[in-house]
N, C-alpha and C positions, 0 to 999 in steps of 0.2 A: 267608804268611811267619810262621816260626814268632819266639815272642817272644823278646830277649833281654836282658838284665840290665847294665848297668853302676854299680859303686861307685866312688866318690868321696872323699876325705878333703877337707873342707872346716872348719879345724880354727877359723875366725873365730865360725861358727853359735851362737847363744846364747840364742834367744829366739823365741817365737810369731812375731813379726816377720820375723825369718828366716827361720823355714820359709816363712812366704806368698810371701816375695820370689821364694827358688828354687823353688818351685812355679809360680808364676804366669809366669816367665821360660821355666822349660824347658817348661811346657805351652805355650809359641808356636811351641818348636821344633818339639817332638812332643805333637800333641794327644792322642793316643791314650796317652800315656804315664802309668804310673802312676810315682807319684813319692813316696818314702818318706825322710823328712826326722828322723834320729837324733840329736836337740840332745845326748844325754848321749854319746855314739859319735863326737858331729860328723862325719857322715856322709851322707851323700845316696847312695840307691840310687835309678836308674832302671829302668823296665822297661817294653819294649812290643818289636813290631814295627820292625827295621830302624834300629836306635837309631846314629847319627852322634858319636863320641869327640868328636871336636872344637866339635860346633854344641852338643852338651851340655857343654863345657866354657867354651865360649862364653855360654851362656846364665847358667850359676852368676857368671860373672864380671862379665856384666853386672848381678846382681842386686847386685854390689858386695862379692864374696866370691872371694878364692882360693883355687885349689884345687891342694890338694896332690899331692906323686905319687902 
């Protein structure tokens, strides 16, 4: 399955702290995912194999951040 890419506007993001959050949240979703965390863009780019909208939306939100459209 080839890999593919989801961004995010997650405009709350501000700090070291925040990137660990959304990284360590969406890596439960998808472990295979790489996760690219843009504090000055406030941005979350995902990417792997088979990536799920919603469980990745999910997971940013659990880390206690929303996400934009």
């Amino acid at each position: 399955m080839a890999d593919e890419t989801r961004v995010y506007d997650v405009p709350e993001i501000s700090c070291a702290h925040c990137q660990a959050a959304i990284v360590a949240e969406v890596g439960r979703v998808v472990a295979a995912a790489r996760v690219d965390v843009d504090l000055d863009a406030k941005r979350v780019t995902v990417t792997g194999p088979g990536l799920d909208d919603a469980a990745l939306r999910g997971a940013i939100e659990d880390a206690g951040f929303d996400v934009g459209s």
